[in-house]
C-alpha positions in Angstrom: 1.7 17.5 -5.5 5.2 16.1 -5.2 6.1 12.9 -7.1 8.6 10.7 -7.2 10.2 9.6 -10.7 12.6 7.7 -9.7 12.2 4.0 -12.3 10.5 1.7 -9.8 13.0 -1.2 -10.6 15.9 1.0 -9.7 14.4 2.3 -6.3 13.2 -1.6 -5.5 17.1 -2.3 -6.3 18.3 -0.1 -3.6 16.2 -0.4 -1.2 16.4 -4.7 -1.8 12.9 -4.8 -2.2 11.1 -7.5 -4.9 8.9 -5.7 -7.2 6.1 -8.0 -6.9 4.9 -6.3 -3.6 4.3 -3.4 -5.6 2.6 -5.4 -8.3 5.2 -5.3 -10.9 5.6 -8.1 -12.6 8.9 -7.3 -13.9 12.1 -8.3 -12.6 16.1 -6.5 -12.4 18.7 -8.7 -12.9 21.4 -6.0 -12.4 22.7 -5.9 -8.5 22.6 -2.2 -6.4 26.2 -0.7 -6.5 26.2 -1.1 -2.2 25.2 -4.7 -2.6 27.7 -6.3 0.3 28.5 -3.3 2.1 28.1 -3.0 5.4 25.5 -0.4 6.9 25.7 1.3 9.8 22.4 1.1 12.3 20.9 4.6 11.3 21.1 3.4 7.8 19.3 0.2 8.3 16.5 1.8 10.2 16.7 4.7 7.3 16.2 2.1 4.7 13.5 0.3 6.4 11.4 4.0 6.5 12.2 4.7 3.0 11.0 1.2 2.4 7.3 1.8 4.0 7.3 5.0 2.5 7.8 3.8 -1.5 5.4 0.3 -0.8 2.6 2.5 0.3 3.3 6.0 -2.1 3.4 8.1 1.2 5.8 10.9 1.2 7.7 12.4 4.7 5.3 15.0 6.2 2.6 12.3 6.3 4.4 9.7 6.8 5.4 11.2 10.1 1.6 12.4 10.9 1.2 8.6 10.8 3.7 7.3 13.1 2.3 10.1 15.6 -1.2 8.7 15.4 -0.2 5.4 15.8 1.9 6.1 18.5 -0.9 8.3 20.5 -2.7 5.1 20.1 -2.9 1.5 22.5 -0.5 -1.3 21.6 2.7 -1.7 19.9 3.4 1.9 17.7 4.9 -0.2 14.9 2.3 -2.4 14.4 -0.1 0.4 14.2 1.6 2.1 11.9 1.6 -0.2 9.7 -2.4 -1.3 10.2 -3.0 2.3 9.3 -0.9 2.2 6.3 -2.3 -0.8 5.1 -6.5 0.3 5.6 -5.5 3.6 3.6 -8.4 3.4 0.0 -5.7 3.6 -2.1 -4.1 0.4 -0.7 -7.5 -1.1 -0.2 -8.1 -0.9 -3.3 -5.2 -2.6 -4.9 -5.8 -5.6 -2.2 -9.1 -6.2 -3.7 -7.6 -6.4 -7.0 -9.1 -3.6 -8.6 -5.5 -2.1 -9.6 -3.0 -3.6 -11.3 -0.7 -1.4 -8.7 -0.4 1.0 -6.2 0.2 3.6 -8.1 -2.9 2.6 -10.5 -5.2 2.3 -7.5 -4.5 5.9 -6.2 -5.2 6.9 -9.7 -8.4 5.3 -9.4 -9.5 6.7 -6.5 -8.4 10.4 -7.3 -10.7 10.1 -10.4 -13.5 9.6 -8.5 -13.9 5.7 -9.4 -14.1 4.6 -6.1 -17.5 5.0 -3.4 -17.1 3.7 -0.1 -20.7 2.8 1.5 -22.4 4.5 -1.6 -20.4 7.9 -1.0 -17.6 9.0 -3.9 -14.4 9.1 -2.0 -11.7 10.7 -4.2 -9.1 10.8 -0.9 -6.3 8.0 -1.8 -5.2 8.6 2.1 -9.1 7.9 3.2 -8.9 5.1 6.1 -11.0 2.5 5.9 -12.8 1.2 8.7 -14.3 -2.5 9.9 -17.4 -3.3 7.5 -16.9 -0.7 4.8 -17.9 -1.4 1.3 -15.4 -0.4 -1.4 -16.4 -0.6 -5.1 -16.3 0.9 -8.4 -18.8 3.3 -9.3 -21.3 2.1 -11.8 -20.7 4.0 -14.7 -16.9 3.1 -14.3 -17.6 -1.2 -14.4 -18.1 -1.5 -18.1 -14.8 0.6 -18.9 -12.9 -1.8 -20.6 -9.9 -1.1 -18.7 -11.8 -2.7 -15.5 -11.9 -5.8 -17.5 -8.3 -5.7 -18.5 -7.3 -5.2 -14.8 -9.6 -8.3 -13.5 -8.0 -10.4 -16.4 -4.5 -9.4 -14.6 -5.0 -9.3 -10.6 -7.8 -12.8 -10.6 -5.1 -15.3 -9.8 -4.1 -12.4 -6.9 -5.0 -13.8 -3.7 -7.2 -10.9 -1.6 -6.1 -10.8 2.2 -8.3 -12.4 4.8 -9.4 -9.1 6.4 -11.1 -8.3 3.6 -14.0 -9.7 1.5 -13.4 -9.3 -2.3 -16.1 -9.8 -5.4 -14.3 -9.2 -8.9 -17.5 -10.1 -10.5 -19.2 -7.4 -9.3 -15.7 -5.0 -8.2 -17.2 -5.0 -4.8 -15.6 -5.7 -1.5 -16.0 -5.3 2.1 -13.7 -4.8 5.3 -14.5 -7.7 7.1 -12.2 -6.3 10.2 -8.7 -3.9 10.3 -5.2 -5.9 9.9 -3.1 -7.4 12.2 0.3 -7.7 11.6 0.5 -11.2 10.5 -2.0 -10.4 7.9 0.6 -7.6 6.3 2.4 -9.1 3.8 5.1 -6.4 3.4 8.7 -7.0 4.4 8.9 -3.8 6.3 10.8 -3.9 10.1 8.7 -1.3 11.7 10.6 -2.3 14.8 13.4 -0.3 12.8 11.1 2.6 11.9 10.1 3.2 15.5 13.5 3.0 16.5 14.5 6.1 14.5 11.6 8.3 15.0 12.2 7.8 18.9 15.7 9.1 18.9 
């Protein structure tokens, strides 16, 4: 499976992105070497893809698969591309707060950690759908690193499309996002604008 090791503070830096909707904590004080420069359209639109892509750990070929579904489907294509990137497990998964980040959640999942509606689902691309119940696996709730992940992600504040209970690492999806509920400062006006040329 491919991976990308580029530093996470270094990719945030040049694609002007705040850690924090990755769940880092951490910040860069040093400024990206094209700060200020003027970019041409393709290379705003490029930018905003790459964006999506790093946020949700997606790499090209699926990406694209995406933006094909969500176009096939009724309504605005950006906006369903990004409900579908945002009711992926993986993702679902850090929103409840069961992952300290993305990455950590897709982890989880692959391990088999995660059952959705009593079924292992080991599928970090698995899409959720309206009144699913995520949670941990039984044997995996007393691990201690469980507890050191609630410690971190309790003050995190779970989206209103889903239902979230860190006591027991349970949650259900109440009902797919909208757009307003995404909280990630991608332009998928931009993204749709590139894949249409």
């Amino acid at each position: 499976m491919a991976v990308n090791r580029t530093p996470v503070l270094k990719r945030c830096r040049s694609l002007d992105l705040d850690p924090t909707y990755l769940g880092y904590t951490k910040k860069s004080n040093r400024k990206s070497a094209r700060a200020g420069k003027k970019m041409s359209e393709y290379g705003l639109q490029l930018r905003e893809k790459q964006k999506a892509k790093f946020i949700y750990g997606v790499l090209e070929k699926p990406f694209r698969n995406y933006y094909e579904k969500a176009d096939r489907k009724k309504g605005m294509t950006g906006e369903n591309l990004m409900t579908m990137l945002e009711s992926r497990l993986d993702n679902v998964v850090f929103r409840l707060g069961f992952a300290r980040t993305r990455r950590e959640a897709r982890q989880i999942v692959d391990h088999k950690h995660v059952l959705v509606n009593g079924k292992s689902v080991n599928i970090p691309s698995y899409l959720v759908k309206a009144g699913d119940v995520i949670e941990i696996r039984e044997k995996s709730k007393s691990l201690q690193r469980y507890k050191d992940i609630v410690e971190v992600t309790a003050g995190r504040i779970s989206p209103e499309w889903l239902d979230q209970d860190l006591e027991a690492l349970k949650g259900t999806v109440k009902a797919l996002p909208t757009r307003e509920q995404i909280d990630v400062p991608v332009n998928e006006m931009l993204i749709v604008e590139l894949y249409s040329k």
